[in-house]
PAKOL-859072 format. One record per atom (N, C-alpha, C): z, x, y; chain; atom name; residue number from 1. Coordinates in steps of 0.05 Angstrom, whole numbers, padded with zeros to 5 digits. Layout:
<sites>
<site <Z X Y> A CA NUM>;
...
</sites>
This chain:
<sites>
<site <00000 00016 -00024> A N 1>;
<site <00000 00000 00000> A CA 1>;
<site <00000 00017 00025> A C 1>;
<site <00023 00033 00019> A N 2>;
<site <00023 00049 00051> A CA 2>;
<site <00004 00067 00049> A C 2>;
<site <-00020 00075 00029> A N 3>;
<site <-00037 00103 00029> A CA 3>;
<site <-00058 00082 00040> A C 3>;
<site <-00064 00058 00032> A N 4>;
<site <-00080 00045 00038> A CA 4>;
<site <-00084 00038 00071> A C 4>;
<site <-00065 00035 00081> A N 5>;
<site <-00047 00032 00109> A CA 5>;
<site <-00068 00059 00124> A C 5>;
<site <-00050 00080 00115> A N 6>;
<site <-00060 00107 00130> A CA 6>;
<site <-00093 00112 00131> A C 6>;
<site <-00106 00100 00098> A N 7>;
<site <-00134 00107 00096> A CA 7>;
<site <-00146 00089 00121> A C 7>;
<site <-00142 00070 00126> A N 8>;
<site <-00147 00045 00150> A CA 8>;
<site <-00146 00057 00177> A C 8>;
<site <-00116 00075 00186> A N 9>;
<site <-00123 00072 00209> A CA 9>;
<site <-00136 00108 00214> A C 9>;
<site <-00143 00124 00192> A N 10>;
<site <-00159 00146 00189> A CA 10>;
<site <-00184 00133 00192> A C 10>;
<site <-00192 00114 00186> A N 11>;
<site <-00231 00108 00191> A CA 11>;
<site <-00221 00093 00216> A C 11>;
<site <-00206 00074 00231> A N 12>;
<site <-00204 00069 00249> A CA 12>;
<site <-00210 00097 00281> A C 12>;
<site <-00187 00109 00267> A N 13>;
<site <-00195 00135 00291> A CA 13>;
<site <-00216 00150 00285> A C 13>;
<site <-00221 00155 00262> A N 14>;
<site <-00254 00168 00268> A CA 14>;
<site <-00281 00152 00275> A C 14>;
<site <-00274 00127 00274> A N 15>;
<site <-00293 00099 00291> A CA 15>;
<site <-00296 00105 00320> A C 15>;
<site <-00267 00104 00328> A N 16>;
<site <-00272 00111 00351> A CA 16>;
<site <-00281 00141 00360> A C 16>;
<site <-00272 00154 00356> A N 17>;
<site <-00279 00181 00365> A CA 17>;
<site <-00314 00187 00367> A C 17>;
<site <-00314 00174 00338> A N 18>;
<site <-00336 00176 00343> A CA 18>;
<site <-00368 00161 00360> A C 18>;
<site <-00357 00144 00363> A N 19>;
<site <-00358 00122 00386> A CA 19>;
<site <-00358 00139 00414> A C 19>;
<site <-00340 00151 00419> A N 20>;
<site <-00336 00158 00442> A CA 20>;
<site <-00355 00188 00446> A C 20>;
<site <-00361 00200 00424> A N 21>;
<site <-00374 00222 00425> A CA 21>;
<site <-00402 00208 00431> A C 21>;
<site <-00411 00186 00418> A N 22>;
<site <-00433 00175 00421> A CA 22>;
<site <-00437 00173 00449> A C 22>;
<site <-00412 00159 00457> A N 23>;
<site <-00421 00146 00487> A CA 23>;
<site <-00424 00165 00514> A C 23>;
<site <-00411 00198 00509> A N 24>;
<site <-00410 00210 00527> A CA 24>;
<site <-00422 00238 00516> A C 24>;
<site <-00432 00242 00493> A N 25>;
<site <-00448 00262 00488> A CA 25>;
<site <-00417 00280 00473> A C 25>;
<site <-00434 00307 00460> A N 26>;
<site <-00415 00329 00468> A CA 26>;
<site <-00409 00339 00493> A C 26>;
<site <-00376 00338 00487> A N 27>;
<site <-00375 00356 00514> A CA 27>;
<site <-00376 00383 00515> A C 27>;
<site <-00387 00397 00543> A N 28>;
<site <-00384 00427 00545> A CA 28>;
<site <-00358 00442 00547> A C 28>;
<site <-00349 00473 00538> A N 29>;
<site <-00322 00469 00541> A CA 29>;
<site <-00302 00472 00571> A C 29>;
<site <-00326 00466 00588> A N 30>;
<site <-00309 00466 00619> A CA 30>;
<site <-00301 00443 00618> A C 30>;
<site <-00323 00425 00601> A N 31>;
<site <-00307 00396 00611> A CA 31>;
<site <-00288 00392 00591> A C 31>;
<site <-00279 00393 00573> A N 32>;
<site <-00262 00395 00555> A CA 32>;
<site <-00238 00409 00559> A C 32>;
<site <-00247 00430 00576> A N 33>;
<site <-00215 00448 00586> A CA 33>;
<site <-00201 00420 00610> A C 33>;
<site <-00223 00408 00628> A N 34>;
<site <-00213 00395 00649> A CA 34>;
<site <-00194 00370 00640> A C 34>;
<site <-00205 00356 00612> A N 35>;
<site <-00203 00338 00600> A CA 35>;
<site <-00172 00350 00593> A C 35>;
<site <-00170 00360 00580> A N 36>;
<site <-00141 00379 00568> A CA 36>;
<site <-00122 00378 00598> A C 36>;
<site <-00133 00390 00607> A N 37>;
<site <-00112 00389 00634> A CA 37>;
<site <-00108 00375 00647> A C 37>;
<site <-00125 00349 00645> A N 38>;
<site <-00120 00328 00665> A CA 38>;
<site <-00093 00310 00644> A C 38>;
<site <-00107 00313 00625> A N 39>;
<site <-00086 00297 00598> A CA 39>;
<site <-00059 00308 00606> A C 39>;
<site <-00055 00342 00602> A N 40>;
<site <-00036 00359 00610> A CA 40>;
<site <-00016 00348 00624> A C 40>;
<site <-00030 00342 00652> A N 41>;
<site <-00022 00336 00688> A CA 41>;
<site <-00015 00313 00675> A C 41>;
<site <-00015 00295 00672> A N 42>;
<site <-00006 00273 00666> A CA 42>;
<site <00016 00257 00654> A C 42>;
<site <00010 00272 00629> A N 43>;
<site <00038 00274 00608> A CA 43>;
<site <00058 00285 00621> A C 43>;
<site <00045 00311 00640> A N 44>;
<site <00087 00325 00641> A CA 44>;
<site <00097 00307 00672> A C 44>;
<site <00073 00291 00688> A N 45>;
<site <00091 00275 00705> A CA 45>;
<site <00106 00254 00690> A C 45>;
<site <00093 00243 00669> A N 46>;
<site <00108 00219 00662> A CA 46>;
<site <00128 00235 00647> A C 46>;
<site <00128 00259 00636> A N 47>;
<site <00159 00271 00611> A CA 47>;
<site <00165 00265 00649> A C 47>;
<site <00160 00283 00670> A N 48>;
<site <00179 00283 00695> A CA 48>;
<site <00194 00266 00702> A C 48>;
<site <00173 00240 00706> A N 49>;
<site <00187 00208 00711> A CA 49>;
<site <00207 00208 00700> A C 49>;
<site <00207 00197 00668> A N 50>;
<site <00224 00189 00649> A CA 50>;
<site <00238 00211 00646> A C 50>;
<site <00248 00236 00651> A N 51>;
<site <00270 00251 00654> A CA 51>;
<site <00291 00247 00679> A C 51>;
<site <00270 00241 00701> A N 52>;
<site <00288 00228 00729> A CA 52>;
<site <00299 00212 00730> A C 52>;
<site <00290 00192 00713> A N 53>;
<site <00297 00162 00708> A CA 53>;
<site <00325 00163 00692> A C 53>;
<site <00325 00185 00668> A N 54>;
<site <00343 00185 00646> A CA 54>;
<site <00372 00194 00660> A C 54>;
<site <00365 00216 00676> A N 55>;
<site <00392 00221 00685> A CA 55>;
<site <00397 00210 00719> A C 55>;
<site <00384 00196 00721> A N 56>;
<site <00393 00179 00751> A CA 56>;
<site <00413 00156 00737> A C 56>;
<site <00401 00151 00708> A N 57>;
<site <00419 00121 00699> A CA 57>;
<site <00449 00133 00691> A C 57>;
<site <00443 00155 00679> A N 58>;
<site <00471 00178 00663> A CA 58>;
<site <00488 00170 00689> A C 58>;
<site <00485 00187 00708> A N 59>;
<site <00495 00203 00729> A CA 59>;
<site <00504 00170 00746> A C 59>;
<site <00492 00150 00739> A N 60>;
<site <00499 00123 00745> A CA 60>;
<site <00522 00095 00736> A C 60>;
<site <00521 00108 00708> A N 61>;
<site <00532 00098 00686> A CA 61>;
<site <00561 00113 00689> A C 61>;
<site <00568 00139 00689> A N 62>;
<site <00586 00162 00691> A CA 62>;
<site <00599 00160 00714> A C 62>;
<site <00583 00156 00735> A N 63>;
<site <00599 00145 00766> A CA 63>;
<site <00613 00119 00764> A C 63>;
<site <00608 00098 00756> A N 64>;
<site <00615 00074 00755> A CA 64>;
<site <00641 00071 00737> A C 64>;
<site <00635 00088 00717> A N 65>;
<site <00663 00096 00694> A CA 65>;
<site <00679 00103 00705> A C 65>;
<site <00679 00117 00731> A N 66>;
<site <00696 00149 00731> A CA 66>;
<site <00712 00133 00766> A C 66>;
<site <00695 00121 00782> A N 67>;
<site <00705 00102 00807> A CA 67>;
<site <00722 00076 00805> A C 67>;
<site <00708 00065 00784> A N 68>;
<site <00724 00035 00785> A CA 68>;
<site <00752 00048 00782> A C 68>;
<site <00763 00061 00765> A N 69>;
<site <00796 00067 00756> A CA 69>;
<site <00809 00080 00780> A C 69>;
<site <00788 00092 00797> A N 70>;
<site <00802 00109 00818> A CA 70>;
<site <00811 00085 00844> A C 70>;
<site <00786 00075 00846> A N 71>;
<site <00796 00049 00870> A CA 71>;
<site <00817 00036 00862> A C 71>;
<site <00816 00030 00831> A N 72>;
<site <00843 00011 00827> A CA 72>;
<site <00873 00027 00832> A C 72>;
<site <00867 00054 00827> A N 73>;
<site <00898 00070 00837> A CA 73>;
<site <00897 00070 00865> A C 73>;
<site <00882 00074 00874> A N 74>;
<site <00888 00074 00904> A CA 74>;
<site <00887 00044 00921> A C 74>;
<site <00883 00028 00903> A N 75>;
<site <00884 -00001 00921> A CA 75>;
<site <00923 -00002 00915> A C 75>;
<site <00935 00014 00898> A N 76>;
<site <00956 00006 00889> A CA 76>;
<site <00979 00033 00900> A C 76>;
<site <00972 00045 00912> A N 77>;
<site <00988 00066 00930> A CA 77>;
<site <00992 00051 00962> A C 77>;
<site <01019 00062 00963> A N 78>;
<site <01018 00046 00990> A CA 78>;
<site <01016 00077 01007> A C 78>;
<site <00989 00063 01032> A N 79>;
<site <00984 00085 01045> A CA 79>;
<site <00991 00081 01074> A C 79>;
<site <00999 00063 01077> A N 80>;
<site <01018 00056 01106> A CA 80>;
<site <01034 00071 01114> A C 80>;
<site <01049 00090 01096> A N 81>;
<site <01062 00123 01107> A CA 81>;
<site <01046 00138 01094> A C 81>;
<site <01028 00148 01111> A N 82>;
<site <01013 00169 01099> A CA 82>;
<site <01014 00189 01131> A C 82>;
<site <01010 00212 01124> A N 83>;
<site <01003 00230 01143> A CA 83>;
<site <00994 00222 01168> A C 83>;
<site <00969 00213 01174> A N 84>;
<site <00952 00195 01199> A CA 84>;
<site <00973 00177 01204> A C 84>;
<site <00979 00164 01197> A N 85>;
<site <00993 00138 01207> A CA 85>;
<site <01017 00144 01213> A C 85>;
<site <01032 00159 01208> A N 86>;
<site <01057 00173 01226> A CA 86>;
<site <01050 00186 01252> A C 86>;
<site <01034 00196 01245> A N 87>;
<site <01029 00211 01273> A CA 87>;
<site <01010 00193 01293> A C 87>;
<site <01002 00170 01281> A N 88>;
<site <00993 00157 01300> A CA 88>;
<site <01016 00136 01306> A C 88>;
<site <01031 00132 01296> A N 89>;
<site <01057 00119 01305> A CA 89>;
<site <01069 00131 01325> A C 89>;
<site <01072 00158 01320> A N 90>;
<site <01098 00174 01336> A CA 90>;
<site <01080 00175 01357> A C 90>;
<site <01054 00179 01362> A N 91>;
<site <01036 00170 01388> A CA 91>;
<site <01041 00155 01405> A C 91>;
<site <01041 00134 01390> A N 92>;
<site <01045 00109 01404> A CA 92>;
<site <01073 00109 01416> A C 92>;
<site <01085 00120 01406> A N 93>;
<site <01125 00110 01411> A CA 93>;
<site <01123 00134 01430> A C 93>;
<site <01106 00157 01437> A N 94>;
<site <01113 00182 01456> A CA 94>;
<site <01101 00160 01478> A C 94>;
<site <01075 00152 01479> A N 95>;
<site <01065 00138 01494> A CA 95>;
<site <01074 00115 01510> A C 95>;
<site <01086 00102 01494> A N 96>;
<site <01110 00077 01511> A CA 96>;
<site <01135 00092 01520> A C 96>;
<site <01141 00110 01515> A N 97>;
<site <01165 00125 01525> A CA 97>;
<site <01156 00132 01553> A C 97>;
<site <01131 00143 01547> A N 98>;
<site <01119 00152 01577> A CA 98>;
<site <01118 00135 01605> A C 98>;
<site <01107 00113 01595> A N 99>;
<site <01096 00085 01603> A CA 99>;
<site <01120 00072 01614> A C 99>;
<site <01139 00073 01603> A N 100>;
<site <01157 00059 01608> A CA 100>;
<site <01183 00082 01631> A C 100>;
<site <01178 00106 01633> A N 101>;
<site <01191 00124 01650> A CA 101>;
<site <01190 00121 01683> A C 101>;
</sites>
């Protein structure tokens, strides 16, 4: 069954090929080097694409893991005495001291 399978799509591709040699002659091997390289150019933008793609989703997937847990600790710290906000207090209280002199 499956040799039969493979014999099928072996006369399939030599159908075409040969089809296609029909329709455009032999090629010479300049054009056949161009042919190679254009194929070349092609393939390694799309490996390029789909490598950009793969780790934009990683690097997407990994952030989203790694942030949600951090916002939730820090929505749960109280930051109303924190550094800034003292000294912007004691600002304010030098400032009405002033104000009020």
């Amino acid at each position: 069954m499956i040799k039969k399978i493979i014999e099928f799509l072996k006369d399939a591709v030599a159908e075409i090929a040969f089809g296609i040699r029909c329709l455009c002659g032999r090629p010479s091997p300049v054009k056949r080097f161009i042919a190679v390289a254009i194929a070349g150019c092609v393939m390694g933008i799309v490996f390029f694409c789909i490598l950009v793609s793969s780790v934009y989703k990683i690097g997407l997937s990994n952030g989203q893991k790694e942030i949600i847990p951090e916002l939730n600790i820090m929505r749960q710290l109280n930051l109303k005495n924190d550094s800034i906000n003292l000294l912007k207090q004691q600002l304010n209280e030098y400032e009405h001291e002033q104000s009020n002199k």
